[in-house]
gemmi code that builds the backbone of each chain (N, CA, C; Angstrom):
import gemmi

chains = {
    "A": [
        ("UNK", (69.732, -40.277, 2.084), (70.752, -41.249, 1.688), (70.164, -42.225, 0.669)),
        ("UNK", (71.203, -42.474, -0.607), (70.266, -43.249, -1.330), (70.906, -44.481, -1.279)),
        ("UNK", (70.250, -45.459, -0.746), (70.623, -47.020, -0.424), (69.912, -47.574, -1.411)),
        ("UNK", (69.526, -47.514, -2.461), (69.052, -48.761, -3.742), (70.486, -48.814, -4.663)),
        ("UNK", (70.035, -49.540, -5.179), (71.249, -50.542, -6.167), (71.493, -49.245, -7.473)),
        ("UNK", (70.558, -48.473, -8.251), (70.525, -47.927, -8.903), (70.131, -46.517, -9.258)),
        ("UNK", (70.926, -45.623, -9.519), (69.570, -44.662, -9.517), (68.360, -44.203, -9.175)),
        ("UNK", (68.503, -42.926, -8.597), (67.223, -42.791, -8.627), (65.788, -43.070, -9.842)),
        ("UNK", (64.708, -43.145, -9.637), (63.708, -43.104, -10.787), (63.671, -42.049, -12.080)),
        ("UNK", (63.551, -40.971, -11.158), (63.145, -39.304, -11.809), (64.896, -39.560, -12.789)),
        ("UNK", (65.653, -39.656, -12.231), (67.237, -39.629, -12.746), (67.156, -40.172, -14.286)),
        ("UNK", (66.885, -41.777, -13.910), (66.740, -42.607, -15.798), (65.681, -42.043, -16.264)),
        ("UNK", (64.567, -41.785, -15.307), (63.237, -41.198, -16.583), (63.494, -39.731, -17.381)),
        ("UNK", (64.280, -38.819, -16.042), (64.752, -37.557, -17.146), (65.901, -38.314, -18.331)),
        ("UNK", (66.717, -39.046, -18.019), (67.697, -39.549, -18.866), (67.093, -39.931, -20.085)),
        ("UNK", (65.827, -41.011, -20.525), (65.013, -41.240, -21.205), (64.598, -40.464, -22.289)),
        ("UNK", (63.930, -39.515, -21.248), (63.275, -38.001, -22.138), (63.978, -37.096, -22.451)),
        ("UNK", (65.436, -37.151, -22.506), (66.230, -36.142, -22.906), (66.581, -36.499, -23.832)),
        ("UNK", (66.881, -38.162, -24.077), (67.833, -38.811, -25.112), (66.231, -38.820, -26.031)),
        ("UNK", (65.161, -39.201, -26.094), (64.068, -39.382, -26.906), (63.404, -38.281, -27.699)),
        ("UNK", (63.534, -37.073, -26.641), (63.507, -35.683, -27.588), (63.889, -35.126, -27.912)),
        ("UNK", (65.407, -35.588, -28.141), (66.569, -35.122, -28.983), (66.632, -35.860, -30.119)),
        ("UNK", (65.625, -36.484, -30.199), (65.639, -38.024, -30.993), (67.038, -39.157, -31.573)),
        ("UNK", (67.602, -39.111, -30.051), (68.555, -40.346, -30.040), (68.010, -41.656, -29.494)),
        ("UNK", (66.919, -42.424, -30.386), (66.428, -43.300, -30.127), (67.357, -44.347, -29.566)),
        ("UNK", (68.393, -44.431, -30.070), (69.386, -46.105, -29.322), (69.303, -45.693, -28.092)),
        ("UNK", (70.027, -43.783, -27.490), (70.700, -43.865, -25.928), (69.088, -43.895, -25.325)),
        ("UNK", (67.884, -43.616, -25.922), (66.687, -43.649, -24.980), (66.494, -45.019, -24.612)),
        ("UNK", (66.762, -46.107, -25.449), (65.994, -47.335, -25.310), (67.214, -48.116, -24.657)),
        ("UNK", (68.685, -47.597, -24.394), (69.391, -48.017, -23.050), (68.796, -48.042, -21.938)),
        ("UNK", (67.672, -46.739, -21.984), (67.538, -46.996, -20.661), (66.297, -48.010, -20.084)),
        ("UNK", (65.917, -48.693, -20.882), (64.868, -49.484, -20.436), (65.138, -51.173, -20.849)),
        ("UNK", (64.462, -51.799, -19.873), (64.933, -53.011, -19.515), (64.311, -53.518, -20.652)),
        ("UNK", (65.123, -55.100, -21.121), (64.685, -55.452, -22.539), (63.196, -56.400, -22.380)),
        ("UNK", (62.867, -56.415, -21.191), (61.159, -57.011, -21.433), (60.309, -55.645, -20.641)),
        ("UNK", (60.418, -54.436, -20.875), (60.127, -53.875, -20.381), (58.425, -53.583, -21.333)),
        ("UNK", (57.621, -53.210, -20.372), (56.030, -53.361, -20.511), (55.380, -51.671, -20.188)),
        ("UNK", (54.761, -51.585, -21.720), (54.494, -50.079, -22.183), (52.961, -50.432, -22.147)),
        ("UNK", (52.180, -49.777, -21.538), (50.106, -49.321, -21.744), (50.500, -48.045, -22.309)),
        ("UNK", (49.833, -48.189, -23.029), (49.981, -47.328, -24.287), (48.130, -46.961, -24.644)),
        ("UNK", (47.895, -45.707, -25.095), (46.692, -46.069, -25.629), (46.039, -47.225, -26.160)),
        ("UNK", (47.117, -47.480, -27.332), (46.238, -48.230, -27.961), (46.347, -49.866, -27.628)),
        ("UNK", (47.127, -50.092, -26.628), (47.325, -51.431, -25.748), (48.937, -51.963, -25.439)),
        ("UNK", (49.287, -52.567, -25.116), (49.977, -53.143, -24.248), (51.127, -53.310, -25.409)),
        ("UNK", (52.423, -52.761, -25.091), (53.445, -52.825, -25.746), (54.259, -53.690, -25.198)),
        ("UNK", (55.119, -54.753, -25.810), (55.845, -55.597, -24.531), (57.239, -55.783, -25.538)),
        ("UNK", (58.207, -55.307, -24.890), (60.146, -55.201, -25.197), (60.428, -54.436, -25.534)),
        ("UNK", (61.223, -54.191, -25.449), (62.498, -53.099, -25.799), (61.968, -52.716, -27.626)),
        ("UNK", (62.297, -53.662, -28.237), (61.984, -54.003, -29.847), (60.623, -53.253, -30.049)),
        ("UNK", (59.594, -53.790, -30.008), (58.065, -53.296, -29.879), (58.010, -51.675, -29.265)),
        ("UNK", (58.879, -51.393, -28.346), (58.300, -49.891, -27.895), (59.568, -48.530, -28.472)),
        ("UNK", (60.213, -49.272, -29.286), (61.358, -48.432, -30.013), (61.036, -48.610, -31.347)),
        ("UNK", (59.690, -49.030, -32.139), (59.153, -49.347, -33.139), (57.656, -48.044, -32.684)),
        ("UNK", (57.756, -48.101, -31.559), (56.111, -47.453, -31.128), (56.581, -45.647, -31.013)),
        ("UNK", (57.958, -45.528, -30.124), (58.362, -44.015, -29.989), (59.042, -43.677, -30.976)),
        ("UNK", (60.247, -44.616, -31.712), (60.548, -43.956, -32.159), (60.447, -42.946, -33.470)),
        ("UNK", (59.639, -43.534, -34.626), (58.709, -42.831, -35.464), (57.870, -41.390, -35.328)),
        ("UNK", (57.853, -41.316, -33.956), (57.053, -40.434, -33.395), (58.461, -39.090, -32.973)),
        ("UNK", (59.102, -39.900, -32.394), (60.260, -38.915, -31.880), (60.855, -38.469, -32.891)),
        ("UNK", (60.846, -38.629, -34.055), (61.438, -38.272, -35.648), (60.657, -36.856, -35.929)),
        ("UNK", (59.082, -36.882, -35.879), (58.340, -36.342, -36.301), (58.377, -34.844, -34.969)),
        ("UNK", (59.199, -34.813, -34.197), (58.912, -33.927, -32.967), (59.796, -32.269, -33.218)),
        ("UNK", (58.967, -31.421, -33.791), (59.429, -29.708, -33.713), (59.496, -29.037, -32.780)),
        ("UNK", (59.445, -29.718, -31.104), (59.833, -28.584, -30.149), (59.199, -30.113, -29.307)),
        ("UNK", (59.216, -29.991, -27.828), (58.952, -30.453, -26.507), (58.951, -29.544, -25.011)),
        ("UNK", (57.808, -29.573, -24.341), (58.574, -28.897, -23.246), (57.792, -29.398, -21.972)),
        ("UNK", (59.099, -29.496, -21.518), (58.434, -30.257, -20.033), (57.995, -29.287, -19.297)),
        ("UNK", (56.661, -30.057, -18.350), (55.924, -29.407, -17.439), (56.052, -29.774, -16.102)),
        ("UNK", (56.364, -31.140, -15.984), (56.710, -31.159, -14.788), (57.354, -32.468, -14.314)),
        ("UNK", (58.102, -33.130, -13.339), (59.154, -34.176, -13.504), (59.710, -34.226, -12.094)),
        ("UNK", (58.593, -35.984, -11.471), (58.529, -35.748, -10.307), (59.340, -36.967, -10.016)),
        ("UNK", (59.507, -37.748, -9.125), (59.967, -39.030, -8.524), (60.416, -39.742, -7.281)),
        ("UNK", (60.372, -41.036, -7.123), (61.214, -41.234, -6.083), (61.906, -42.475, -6.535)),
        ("UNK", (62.405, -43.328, -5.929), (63.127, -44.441, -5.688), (63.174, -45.272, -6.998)),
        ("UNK", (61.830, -45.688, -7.391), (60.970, -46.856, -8.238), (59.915, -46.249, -9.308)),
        ("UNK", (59.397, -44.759, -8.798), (58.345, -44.628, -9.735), (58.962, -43.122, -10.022)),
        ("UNK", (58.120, -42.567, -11.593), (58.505, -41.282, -11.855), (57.541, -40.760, -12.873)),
        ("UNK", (57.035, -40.041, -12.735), (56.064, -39.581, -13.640), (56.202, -38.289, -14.582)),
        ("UNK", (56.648, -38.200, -15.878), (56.888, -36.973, -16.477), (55.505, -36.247, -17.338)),
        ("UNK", (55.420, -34.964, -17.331), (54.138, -34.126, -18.283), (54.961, -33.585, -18.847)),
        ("UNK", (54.945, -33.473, -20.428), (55.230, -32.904, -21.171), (54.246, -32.337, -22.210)),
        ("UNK", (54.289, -30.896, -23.160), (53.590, -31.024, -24.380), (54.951, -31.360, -25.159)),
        ("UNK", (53.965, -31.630, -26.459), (54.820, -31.560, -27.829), (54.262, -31.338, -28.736)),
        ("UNK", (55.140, -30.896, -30.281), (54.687, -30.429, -31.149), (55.640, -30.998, -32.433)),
        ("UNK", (54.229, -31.404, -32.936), (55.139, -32.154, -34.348), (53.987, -31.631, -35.972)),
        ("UNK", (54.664, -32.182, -36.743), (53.904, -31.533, -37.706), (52.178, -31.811, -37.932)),
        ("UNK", (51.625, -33.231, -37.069), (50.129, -33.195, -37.489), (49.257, -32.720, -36.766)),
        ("UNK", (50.310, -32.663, -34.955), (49.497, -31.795, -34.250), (50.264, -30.619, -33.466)),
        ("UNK", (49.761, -29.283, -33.437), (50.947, -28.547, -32.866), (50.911, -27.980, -31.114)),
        ("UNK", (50.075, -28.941, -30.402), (50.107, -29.170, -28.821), (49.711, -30.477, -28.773)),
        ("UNK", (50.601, -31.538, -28.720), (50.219, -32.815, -27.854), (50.327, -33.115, -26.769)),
        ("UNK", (49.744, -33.203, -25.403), (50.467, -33.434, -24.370), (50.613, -34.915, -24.637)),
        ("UNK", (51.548, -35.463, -23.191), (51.887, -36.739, -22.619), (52.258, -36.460, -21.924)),
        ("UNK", (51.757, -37.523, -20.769), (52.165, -38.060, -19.427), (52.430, -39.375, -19.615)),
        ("UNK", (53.552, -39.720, -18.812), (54.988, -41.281, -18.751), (54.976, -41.661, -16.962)),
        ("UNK", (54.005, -42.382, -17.133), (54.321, -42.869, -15.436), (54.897, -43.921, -15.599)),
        ("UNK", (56.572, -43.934, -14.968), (57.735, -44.698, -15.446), (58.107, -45.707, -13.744)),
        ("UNK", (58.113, -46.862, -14.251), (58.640, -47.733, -12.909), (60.240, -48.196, -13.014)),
        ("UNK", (61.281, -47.912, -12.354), (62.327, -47.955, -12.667), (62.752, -49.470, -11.670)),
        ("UNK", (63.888, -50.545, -12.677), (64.178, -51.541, -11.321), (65.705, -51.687, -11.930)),
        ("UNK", (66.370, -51.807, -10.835), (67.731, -51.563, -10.996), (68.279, -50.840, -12.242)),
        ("UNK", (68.322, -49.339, -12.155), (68.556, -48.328, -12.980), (67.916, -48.591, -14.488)),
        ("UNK", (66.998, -49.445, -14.940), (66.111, -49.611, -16.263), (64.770, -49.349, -15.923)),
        ("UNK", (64.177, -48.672, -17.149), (62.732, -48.834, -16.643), (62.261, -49.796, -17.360)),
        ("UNK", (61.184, -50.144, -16.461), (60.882, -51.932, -16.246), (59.299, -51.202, -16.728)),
        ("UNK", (58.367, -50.469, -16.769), (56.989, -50.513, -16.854), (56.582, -48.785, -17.391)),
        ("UNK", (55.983, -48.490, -18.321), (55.636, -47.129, -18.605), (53.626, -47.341, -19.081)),
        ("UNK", (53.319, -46.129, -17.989), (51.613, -45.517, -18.135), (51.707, -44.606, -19.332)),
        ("UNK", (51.795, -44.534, -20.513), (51.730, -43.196, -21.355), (50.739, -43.125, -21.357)),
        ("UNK", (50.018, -41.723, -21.230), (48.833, -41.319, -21.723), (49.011, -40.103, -22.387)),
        ("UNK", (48.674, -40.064, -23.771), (47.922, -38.437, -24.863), (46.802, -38.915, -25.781)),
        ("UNK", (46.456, -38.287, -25.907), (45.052, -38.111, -26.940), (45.395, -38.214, -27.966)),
        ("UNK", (44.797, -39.912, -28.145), (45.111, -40.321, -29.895), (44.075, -39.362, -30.976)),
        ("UNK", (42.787, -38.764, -30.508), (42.174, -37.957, -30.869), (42.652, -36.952, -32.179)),
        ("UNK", (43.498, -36.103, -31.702), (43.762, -35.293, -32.609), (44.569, -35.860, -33.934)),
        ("UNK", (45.699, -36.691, -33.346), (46.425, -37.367, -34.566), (45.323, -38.667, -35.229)),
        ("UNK", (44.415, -38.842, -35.046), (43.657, -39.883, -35.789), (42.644, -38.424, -36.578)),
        ("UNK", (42.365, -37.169, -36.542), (41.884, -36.870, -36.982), (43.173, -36.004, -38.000)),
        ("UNK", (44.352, -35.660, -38.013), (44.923, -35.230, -38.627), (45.140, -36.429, -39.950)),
        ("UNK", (45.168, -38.063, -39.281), (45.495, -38.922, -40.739), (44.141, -38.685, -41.110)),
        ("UNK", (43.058, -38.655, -41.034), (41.783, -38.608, -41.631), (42.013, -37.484, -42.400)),
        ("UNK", (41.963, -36.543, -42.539), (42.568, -35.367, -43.097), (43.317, -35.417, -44.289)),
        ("UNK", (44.526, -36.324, -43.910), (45.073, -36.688, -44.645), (45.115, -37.510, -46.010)),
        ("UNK", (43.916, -38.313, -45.702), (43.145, -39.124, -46.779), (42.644, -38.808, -48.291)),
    ],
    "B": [
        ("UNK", (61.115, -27.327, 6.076), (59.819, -26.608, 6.740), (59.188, -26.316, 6.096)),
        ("UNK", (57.942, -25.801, 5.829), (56.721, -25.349, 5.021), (56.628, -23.645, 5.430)),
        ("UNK", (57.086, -23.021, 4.158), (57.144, -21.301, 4.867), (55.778, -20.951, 3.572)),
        ("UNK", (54.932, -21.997, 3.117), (54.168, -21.433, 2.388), (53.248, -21.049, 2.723)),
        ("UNK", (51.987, -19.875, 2.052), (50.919, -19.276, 3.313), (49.756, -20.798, 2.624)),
        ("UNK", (50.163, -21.681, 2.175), (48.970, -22.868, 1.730), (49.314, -24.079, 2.316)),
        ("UNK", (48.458, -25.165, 1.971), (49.299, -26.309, 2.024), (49.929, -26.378, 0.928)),
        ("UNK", (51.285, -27.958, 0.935), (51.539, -28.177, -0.513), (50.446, -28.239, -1.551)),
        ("UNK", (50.457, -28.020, -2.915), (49.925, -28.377, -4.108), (49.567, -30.336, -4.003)),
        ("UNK", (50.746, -30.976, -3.853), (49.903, -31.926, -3.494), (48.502, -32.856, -2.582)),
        ("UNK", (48.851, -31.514, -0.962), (47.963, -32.143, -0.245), (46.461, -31.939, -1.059)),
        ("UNK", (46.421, -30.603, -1.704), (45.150, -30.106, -2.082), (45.179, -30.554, -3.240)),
        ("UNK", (45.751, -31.846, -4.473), (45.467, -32.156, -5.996), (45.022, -33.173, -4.677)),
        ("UNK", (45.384, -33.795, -3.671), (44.653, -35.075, -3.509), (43.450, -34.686, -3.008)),
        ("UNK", (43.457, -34.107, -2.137), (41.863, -33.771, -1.885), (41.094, -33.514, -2.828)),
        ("UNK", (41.056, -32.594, -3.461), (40.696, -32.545, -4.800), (40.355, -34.026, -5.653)),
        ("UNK", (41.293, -34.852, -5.718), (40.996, -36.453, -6.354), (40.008, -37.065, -5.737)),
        ("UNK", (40.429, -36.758, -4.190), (39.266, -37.711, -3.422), (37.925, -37.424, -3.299)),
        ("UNK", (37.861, -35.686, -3.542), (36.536, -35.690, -3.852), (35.870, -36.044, -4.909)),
        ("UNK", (36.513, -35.602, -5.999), (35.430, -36.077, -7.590), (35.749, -37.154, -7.768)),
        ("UNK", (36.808, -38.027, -7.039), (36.277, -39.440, -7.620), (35.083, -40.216, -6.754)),
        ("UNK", (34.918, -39.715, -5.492), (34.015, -40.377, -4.849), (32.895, -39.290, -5.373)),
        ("UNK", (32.831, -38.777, -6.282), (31.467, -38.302, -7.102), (31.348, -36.870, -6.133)),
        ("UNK", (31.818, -36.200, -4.989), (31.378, -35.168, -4.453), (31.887, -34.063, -5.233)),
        ("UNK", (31.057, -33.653, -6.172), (31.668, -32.043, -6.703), (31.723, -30.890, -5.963)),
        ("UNK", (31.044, -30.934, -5.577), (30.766, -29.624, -4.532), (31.949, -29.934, -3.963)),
        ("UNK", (32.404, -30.374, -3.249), (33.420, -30.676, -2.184), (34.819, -30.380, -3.200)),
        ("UNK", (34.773, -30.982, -4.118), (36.129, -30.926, -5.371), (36.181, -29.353, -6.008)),
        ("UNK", (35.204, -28.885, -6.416), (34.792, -27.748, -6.829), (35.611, -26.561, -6.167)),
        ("UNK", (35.260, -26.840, -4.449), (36.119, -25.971, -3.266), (37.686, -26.021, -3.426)),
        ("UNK", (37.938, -26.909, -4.175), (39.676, -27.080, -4.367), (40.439, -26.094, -5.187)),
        ("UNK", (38.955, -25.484, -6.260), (39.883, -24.999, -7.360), (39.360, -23.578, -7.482)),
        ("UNK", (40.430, -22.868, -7.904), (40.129, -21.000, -7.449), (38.999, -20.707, -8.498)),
        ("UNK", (37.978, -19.887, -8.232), (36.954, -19.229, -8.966), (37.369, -19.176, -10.356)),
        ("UNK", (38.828, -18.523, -10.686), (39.434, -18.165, -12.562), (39.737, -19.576, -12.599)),
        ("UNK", (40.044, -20.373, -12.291), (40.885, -22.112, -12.408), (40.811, -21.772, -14.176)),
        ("UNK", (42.059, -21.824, -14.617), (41.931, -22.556, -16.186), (42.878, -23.796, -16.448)),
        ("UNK", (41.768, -25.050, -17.057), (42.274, -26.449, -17.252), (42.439, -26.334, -18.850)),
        ("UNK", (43.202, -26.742, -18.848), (43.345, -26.858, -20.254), (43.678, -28.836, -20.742)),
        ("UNK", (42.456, -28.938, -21.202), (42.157, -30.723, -21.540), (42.015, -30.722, -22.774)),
        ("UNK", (41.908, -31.745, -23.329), (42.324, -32.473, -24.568), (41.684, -31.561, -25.357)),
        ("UNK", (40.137, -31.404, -24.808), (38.737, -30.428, -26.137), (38.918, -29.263, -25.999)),
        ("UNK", (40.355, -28.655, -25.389), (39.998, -27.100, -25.377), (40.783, -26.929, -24.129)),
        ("UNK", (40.480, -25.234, -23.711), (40.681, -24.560, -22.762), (39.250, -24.031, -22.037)),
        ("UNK", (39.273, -24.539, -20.385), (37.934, -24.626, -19.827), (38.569, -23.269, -19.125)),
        ("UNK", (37.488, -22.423, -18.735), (37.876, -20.920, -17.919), (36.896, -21.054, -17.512)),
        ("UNK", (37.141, -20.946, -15.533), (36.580, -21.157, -14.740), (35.817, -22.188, -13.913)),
        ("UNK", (35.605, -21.951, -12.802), (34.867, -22.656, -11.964), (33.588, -23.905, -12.257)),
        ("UNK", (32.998, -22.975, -13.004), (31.514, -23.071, -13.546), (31.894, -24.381, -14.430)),
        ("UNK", (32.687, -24.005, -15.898), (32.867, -24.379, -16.859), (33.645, -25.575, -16.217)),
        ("UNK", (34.372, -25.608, -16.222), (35.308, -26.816, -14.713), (34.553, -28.196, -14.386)),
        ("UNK", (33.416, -27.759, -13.548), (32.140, -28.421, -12.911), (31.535, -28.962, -14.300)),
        ("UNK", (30.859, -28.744, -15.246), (30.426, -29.146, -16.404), (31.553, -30.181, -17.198)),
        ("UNK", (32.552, -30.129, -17.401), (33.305, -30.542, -18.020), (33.500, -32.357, -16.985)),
        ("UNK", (33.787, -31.581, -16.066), (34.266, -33.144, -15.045), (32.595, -33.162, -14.341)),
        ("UNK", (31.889, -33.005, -13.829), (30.911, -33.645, -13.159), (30.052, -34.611, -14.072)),
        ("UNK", (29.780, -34.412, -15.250), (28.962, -35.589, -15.596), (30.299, -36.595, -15.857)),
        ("UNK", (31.741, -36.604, -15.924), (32.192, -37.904, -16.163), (32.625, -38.406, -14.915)),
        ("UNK", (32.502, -37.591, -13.377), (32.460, -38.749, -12.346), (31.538, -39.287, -11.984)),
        ("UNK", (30.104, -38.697, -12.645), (28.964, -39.713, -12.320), (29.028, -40.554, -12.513)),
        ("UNK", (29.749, -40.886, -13.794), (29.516, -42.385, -14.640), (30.738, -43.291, -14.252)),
        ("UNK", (31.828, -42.512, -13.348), (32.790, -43.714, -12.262), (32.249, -44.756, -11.724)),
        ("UNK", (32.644, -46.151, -12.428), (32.563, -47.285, -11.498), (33.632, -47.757, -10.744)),
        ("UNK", (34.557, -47.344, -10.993), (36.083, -47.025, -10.290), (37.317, -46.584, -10.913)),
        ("UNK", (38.215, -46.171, -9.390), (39.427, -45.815, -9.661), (40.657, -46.437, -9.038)),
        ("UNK", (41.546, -45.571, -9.749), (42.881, -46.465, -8.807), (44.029, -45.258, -9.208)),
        ("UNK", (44.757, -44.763, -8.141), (45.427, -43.755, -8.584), (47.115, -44.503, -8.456)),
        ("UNK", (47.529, -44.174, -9.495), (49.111, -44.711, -9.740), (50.008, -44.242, -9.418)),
        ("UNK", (49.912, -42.692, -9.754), (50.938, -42.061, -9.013), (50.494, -41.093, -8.630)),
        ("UNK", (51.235, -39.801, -7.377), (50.963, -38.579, -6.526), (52.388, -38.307, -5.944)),
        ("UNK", (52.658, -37.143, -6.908), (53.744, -36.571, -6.343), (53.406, -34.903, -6.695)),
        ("UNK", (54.638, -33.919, -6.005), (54.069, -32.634, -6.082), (55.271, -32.136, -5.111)),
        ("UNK", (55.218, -30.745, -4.884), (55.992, -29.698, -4.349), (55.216, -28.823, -3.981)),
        ("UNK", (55.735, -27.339, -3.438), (54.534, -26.478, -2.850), (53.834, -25.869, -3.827)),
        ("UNK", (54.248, -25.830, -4.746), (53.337, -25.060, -6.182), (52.838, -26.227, -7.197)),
        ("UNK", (53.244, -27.276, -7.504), (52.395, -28.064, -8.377), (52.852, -29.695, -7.913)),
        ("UNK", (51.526, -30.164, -8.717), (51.534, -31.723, -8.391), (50.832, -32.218, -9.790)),
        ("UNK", (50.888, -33.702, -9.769), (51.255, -34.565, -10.624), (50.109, -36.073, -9.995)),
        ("UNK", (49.135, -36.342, -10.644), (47.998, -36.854, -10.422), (48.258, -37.733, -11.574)),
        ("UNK", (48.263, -39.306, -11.375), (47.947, -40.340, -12.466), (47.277, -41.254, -12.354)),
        ("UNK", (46.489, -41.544, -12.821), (44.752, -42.849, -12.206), (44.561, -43.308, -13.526)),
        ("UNK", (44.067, -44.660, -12.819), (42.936, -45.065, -13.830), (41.796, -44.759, -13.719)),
        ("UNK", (40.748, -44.968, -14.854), (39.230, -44.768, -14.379), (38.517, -45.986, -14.646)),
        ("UNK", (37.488, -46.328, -14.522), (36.362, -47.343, -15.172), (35.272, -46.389, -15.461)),
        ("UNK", (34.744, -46.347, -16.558), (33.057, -46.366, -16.369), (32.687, -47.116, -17.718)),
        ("UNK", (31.176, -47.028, -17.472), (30.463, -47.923, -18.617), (30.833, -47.971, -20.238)),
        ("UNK", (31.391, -46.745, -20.375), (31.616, -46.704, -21.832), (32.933, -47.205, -22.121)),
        ("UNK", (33.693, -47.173, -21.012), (35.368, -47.532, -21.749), (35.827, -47.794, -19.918)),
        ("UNK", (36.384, -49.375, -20.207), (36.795, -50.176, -18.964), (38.291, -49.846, -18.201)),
        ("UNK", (38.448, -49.075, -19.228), (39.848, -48.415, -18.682), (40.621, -47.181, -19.688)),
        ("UNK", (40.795, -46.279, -18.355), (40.835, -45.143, -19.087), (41.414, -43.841, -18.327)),
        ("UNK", (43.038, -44.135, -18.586), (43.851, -43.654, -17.721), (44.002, -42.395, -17.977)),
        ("UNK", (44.565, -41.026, -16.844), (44.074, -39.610, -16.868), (45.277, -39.524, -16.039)),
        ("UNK", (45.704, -38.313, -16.335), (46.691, -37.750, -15.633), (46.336, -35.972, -15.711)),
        ("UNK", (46.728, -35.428, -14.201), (46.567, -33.954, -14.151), (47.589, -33.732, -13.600)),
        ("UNK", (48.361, -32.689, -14.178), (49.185, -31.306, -13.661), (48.682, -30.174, -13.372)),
        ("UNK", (48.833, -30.065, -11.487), (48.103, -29.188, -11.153), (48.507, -28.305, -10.625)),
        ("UNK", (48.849, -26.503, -11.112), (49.488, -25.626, -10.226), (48.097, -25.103, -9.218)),
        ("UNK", (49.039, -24.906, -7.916), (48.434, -24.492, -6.933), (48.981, -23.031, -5.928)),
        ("UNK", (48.059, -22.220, -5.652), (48.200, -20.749, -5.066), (47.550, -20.623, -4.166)),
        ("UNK", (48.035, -20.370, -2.915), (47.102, -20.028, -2.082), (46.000, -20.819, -1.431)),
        ("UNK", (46.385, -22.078, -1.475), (45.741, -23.297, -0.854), (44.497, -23.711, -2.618)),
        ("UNK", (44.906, -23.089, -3.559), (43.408, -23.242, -4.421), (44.257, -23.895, -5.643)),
        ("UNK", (43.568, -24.945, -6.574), (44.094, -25.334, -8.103), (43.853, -23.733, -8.871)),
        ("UNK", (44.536, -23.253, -9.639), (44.681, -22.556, -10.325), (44.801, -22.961, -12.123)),
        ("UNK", (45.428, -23.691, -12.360), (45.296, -24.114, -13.155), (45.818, -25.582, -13.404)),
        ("UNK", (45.315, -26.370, -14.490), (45.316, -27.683, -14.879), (45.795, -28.476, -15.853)),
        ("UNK", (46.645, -28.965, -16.285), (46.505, -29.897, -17.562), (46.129, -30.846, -17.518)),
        ("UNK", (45.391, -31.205, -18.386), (44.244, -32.961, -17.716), (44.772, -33.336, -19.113)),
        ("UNK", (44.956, -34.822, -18.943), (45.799, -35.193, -20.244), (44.883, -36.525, -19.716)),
        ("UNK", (44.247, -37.107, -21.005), (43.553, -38.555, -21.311), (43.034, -38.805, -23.008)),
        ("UNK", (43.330, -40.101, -23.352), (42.849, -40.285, -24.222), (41.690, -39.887, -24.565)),
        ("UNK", (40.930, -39.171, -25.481), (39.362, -39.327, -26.056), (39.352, -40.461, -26.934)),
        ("UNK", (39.974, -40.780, -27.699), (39.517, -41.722, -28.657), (38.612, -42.891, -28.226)),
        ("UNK", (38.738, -43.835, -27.088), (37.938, -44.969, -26.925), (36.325, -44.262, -26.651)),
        ("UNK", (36.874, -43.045, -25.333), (35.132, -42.687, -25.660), (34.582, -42.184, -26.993)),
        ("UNK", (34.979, -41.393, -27.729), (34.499, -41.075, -29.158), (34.056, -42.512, -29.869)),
        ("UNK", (34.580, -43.407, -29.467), (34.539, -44.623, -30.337), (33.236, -45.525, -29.622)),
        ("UNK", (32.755, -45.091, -28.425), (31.807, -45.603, -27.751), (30.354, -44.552, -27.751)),
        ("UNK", (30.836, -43.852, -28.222), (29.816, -42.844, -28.740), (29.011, -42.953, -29.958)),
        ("UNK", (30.286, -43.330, -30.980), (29.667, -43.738, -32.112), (28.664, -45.109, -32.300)),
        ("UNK", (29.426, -45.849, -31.431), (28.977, -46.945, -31.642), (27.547, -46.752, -30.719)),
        ("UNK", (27.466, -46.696, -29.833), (25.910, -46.105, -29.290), (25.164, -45.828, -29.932)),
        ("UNK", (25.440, -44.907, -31.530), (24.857, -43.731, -32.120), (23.841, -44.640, -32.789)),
    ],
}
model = gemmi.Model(1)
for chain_id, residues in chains.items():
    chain = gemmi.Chain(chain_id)
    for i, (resn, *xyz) in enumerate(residues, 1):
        res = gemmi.Residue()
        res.name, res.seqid = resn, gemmi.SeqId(i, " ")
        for name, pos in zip(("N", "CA", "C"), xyz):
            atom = gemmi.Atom()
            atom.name, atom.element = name, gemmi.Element(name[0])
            atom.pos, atom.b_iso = gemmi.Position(*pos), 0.0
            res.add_atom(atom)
        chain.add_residue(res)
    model.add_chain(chain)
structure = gemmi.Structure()
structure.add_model(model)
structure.setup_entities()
């Protein structure tokens, strides 16, 4: 029985990643709360504004996605995906997503800035 | 009910966690089937052997952890932590882990390299 106010977790975080790798950046960034707080590799992303400046550039650049696996409960949800865009053609990411009243309120991303810092080097 | 001939995939990604983060390889090692292929940021690791090399010298250098999320089903699970060690104070890792027959079979280990590459150099 689901007795919280909102949605399940796994529910908005698939909602998220469907609208983001289709690259409908506005319906992705509905779903997250407007002071919502991104760790990010390269540090601490904080609002709505700041982390739709951080994905969405990226979600432009995306030639395929495929999820691996997409777990959750109540509050937390964690998605694995690879992806493939033109500088690297396997990126993974993992999104450990905290959901509070149907927004997500907090995201863990982790992928390897590695390869895309060596593809702009490349690029040079 | 559990009609599987293993435990879930999760009971055994946590055991598995709890051993190599408290530094016991041997004990972690037993988690994952003889073929195990992980596939991490530097490549595709095949096997046991190769496995042990790859992760045992970086839980030596654990000064701690903290795991964020653990979720899973009878065939795979979903592992998200932080780490500490000396070279980089934080340094979050996530594994997707299918499981057969009570054993990891295979892996996706998803973590940044860049801060360690960048602590490497700077060492150099």
């Amino acid at each position: 029985m689901d007795e919280s106010p909102g949605p399940a977790a796994l529910q908005v975080a698939l909602a998220y990643y469907q609208a983001w790798t289709s690259k409908d950046i506005d319906l992705a960034m509905r779903h997250l709360a407007d002071d919502v707080v991104c760790d990010a590799p390269a540090g601490r992303i904080d609002g709505v504004h700041a982390y739709r400046q951080f994905l969405g550039p990226f979600a432009q650049l995306l030639l395929g996605t495929e999820l691996l696996a997409a777990f959750g409960d109540q509050t937390k949800a964690v998605l694995v995906y690879d992806t493939r865009t033109p500088p690297v053609a396997s990126a993974p990411g993992a999104e450990c997503l905290t959901v509070r009243n149907g927004k997500i309120v907090h995201n863990r991303f982790i992928f390897d800035r590695l390869p895309f810092e060596a593809a702009r080097r490349a690029a040079d």
